[in-house]
FIVO-54017 format. One line per 3 residues: number of its first residue (from 1); their letters; for each residue z, y, x of C-alpha. Coordinates in steps of 0.02 Angstrom, whole numbers, plus 32768, in hexadecimal, padded with zeros to 4 digits. Example, Ala and Ser with C-alpha at 12.3 -4.5 7.8 and 13.67 -1.06 7.14 Angstrom:
1) AS) 8186/7F1F/8267 | 8165/7FCB/82AC $
This chain:
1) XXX) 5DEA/5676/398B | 5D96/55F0/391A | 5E0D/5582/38E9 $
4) XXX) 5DCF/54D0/38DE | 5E68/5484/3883 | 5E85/54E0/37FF $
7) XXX) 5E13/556C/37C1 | 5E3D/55FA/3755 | 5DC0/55AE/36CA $
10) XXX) 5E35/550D/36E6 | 5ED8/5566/36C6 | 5E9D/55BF/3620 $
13) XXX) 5E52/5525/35DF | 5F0C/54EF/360A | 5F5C/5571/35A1 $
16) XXX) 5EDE/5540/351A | 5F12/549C/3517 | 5FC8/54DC/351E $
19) XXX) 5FBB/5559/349D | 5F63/54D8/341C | 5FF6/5459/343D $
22) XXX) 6077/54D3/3413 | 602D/5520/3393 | 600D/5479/3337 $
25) XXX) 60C4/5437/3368 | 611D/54BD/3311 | 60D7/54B2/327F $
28) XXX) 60E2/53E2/3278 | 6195/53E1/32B7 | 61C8/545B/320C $
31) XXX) 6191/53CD/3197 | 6230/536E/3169 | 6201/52B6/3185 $
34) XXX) 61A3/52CA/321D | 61F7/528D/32B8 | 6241/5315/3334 $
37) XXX) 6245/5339/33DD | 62A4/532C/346B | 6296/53F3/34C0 $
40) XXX) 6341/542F/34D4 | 639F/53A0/34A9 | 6383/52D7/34C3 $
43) XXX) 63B1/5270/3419 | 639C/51CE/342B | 6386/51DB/336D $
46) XXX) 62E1/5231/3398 | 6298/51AF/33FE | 62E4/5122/337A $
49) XXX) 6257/517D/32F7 | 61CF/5189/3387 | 61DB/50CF/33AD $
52) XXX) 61D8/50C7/32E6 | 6145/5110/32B7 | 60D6/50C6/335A $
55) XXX) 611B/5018/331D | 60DB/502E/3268 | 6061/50C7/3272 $
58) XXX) 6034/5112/31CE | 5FA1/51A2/31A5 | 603D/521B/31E4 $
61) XXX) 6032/51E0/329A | 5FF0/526D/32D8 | 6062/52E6/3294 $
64) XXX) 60DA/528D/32E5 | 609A/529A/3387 | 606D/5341/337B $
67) XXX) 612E/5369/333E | 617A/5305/33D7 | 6107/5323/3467 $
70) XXX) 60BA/53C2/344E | 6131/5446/3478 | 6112/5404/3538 $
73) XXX) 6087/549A/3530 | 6124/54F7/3566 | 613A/54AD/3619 $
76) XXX) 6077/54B7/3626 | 6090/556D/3613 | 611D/5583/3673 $
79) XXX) 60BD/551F/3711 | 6033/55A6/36F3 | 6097/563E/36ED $
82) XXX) 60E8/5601/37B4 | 603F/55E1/37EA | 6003/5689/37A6 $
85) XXX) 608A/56DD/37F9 | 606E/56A1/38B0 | 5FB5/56AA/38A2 $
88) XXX) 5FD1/5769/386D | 605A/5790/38C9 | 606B/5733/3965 $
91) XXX) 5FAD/5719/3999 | 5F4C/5793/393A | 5FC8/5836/394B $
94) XXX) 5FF8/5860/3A04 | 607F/58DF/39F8 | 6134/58B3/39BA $
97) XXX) 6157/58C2/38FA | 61E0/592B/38D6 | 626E/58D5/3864 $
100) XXX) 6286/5949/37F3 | 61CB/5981/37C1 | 6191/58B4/37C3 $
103) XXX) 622A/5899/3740 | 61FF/5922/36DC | 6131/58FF/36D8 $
106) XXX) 614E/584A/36AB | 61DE/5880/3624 | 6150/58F3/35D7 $
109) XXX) 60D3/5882/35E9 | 612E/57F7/3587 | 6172/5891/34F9 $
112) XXX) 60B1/58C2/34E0 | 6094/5814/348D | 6150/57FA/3453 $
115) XXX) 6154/589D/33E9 | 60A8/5894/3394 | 60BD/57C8/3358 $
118) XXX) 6176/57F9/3336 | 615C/58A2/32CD | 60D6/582A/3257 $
121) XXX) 6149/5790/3255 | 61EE/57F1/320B | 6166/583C/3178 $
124) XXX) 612E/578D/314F | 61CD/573D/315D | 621D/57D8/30EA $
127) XXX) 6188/57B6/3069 | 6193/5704/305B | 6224/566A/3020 $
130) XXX) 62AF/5647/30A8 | 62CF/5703/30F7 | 6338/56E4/319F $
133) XXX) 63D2/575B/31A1 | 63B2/57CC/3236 | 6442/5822/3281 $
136) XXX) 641E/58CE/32D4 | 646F/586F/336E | 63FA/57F1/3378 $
139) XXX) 6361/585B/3376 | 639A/58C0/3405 | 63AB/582C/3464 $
142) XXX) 6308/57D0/343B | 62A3/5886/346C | 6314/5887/350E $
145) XXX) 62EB/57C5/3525 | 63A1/579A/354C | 63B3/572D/34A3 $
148) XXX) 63B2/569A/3505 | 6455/56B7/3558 | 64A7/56C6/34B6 $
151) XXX) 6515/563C/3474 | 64B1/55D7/33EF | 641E/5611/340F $
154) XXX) 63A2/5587/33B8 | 6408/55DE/330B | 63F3/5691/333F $
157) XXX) 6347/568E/337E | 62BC/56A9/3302 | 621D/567C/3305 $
160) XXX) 626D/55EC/3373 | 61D9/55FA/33EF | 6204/56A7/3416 $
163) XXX) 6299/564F/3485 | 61EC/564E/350F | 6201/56FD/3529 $
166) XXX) 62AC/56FF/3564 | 629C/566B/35C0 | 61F0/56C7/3625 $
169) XXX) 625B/5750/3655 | 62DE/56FC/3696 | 6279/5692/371F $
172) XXX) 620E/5755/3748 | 62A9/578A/3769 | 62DF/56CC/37CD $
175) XXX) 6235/56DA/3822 | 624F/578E/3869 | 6306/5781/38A2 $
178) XXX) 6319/56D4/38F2 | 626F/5689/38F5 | 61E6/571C/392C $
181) XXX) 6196/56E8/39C1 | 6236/567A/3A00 | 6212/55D9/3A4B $
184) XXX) 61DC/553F/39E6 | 627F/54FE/39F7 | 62D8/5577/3990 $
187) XXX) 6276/5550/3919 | 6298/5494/3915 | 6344/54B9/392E $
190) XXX) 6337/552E/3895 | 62ED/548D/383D | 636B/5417/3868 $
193) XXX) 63F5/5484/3837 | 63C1/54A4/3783 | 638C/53EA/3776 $
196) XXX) 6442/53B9/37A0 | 6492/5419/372F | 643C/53C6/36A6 $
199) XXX) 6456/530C/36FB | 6500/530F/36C6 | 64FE/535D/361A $
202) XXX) 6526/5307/3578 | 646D/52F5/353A | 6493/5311/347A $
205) XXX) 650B/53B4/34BE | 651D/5468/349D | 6528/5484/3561 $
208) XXX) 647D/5418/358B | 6422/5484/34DA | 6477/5551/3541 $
211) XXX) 6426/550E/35E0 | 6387/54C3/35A8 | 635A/5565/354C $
214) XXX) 6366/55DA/35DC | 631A/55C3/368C | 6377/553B/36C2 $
217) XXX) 631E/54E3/364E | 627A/551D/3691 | 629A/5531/3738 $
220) XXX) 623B/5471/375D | 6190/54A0/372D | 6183/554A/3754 $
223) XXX) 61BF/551E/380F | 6133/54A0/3806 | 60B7/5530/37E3 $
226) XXX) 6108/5595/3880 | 60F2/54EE/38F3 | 604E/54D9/38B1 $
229) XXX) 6009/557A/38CC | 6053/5595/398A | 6007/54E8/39A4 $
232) XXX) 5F51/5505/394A | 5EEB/5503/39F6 | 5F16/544B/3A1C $
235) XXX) 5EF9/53FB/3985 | 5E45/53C1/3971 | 5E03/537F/38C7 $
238) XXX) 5D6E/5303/38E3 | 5D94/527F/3862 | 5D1D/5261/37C8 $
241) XXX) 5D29/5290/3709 | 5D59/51D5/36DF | 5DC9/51D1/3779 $
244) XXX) 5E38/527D/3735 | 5E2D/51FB/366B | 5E6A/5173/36B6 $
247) XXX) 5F07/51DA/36FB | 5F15/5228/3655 | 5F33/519B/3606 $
250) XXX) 5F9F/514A/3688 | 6011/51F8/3685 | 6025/51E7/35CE $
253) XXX) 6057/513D/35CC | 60DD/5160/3649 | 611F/51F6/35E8 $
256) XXX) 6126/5194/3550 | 6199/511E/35BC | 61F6/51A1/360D $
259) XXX) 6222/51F6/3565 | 62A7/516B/3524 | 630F/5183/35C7 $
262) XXX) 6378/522B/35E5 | 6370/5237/369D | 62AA/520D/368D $
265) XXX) 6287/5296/3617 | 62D3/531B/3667 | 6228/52F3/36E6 $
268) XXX) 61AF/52EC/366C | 6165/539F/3671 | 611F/536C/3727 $
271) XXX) 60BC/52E8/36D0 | 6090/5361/363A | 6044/53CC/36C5 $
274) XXX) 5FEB/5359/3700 | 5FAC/5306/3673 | 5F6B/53A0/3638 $
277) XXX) 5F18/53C2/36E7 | 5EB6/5314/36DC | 5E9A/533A/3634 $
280) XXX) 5E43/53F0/364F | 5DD5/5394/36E8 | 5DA5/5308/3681 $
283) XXX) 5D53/537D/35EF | 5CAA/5384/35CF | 5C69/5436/35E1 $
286) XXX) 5C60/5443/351E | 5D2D/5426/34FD | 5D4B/5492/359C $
289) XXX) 5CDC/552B/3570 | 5D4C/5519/34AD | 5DF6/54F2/3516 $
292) XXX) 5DCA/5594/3589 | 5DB5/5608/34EB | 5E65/55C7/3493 $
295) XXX) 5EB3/55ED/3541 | 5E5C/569B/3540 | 5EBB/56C8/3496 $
298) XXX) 5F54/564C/34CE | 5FCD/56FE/34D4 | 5F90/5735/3428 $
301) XXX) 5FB4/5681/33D8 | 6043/566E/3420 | 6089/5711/33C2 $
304) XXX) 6042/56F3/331D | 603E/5628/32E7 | 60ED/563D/32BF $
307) XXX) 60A8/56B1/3248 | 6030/5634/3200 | 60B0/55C6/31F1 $
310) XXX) 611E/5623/3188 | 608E/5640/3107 | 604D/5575/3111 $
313) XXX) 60DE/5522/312E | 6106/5510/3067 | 6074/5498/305D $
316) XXX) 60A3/5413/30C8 | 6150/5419/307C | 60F4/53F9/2FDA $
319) XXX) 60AE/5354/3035 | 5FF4/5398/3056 | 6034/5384/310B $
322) XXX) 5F78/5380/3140 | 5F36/5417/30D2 | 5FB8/548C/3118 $
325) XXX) 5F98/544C/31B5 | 5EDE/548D/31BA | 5EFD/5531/3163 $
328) XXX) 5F92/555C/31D6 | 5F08/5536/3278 | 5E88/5598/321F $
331) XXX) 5EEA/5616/31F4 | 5F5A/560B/3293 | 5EA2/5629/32FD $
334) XXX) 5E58/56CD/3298 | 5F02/5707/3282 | 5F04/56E8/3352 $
337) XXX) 5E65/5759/3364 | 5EBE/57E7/32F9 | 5F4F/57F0/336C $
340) XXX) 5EFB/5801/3402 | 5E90/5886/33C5 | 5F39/58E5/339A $
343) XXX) 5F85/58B7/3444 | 5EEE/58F9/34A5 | 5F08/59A0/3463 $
346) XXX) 5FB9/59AA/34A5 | 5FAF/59F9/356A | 5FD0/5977/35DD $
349) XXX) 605B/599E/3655 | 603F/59BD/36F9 | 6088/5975/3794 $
């Protein structure tokens, strides 16, 4: 069925633009000076530098912004991944998925990418300055993606982003137990749950940082992908290029408003996703055709910039923030290419 709303050339040029905020955040938000993010955690400290450097913007301005907004590619992928799921598994595939074989395909499907970005990562972060000090412990549990449950885990995690992978398993495994096919209000419920538990946390806290990094965390944008998709046939999307701009820019100013309130930013990933919708149906063909290809290799880069990183990230801690900044993208985007290629020769697992 043709879906009107959202289109699958929509969705990857939504994992392009994803992938490409990501990718650029986490290398800006490794350069000392540069303001930091609110993810896990909410410091008012962070918002106090924001508010700085809009107030009296410099050439470093967007750095900044890149190192506080962009790792909100994450909900955008985490809205995709519950929309993928019901259009694959609740309207496309009739018969009822077994538990057991659904966990165990989407566990494999997550370990083809993990182990091949993983396996090159270690030898570049063995061959260069600042070696992490792996414990035998920790590996097992970043291959088994259960890291996440681990105390500390933003300290035992490494390359930080890998955190993803645990966090993707976690809400397969939420889907298929308590949200497969159940009514729409399980899944709200589900929603309102996890949001509460984070209403009441101390926002600088150890408690707020355990629950933010596992589905809990998650569970707000990647229920809004379930909704979504169970709800595709009545949504209708008649409104014009300049229309879907002038949203954008409304949805970003109220996200920049949101983010100096706790119980506001917990919400913003519903306005990240749909920023980034208005965004994708507001491109000209040009940007969209480029934003579909980075979302084509979105897997591959995802598993290898925090390789690039590791080799760049020396020169903008030198203070040529800007010339480590292109050679990590360049390098981040052939280096992207090379992965995939070894990727696609690993069997995909079968359902």
């Amino acid at each position: 069925m043709k879906n009107e709303f959202l289109t699958r050339e929509e969705c990857t040029a939504m994992r392009g633009i994803a992938i490409l905020a990501i990718m650029l955040h986490n290398y800006c938000h490794f350069i000392g000076k540069i303001v930091k993010e609110n993810e896990y955690q909410f410091f008012n400290t962070h918002n106090e530098g924001l508010w700085q450097v809009i107030t009296h913007p410099d050439t470093l301005l967007p750095v900044h912004l890149l190192s506080y907004f962009g790792h909100y590619g994450v909900p955008v992928f985490l809205f995709l991944s519950g929309f993928g799921l019901v259009m694959k598994y609740e309207r496309k595939m009739q018969e009822q998925v077994a538990i057991v074989p659904f966990i165990r395909y989407n566990y494999l499907k997550l370990l083809r990418m993990l182990i091949v970005g993983f396996v090159l990562f270690i030898i570049v972060d063995i061959m260069t300055p600042g070696r992490f000090q792996y414990h035998w412990y920790n590996v097992i549990a970043q291959l088994l993606m259960y890291i996440n449950v681990l105390p500390t885990p933003d300290k035992i995690i490494w390359p930080g982003i890998y955190w993803f992978f645990g966090l993707m398993l976690e809400l397969y495994i939420v889907y298929r137990l308590l949200l497969y096919r159940q009514k729409n209000w399980v899944v709200i419920t589900l929603v309102a749950v996890c949001w509460l538990l984070q209403v009441f946390c101390d926002p600088e806290g150890e408690t707020l940082n355990r629950i933010r990094y596992n589905f809990i965390g998650g569970m707000l944008p990647f229920g809004a992908g379930i909704l979504v998709g169970r709800s595709i046939d009545r949504f209708r999307c008649s409104m014009s290029r300049w229309l879907w701009a002038m949203v954008a820019v409304v949805v970003a100013a109220l996200i920049f408003v949101m983010c100096f309130h706790y119980q506001s930013w917990l919400w913003i990933p519903i306005l990240i996703i749909v920023g980034t919708i208005a965004i994708v149906k507001a491109m000209p063909l040009t940007v969209m055709s480029l934003m579909v290809w980075f979302g084509s290799i979105s897997a591959a880069m995802f598993v290898a910039h925090p390789i690039a990183r590791k080799l760049f990230i020396n020169i903008a801690w030198r203070q040529d923030i800007y010339d480590g900044l292109m050679l990590y993208v360049v390098a981040t985007i052939a280096l992207s290419w090379a992965v995939k290629k070894i990727i696609d020769q690993i069997p995909s697992p079968r359902l």
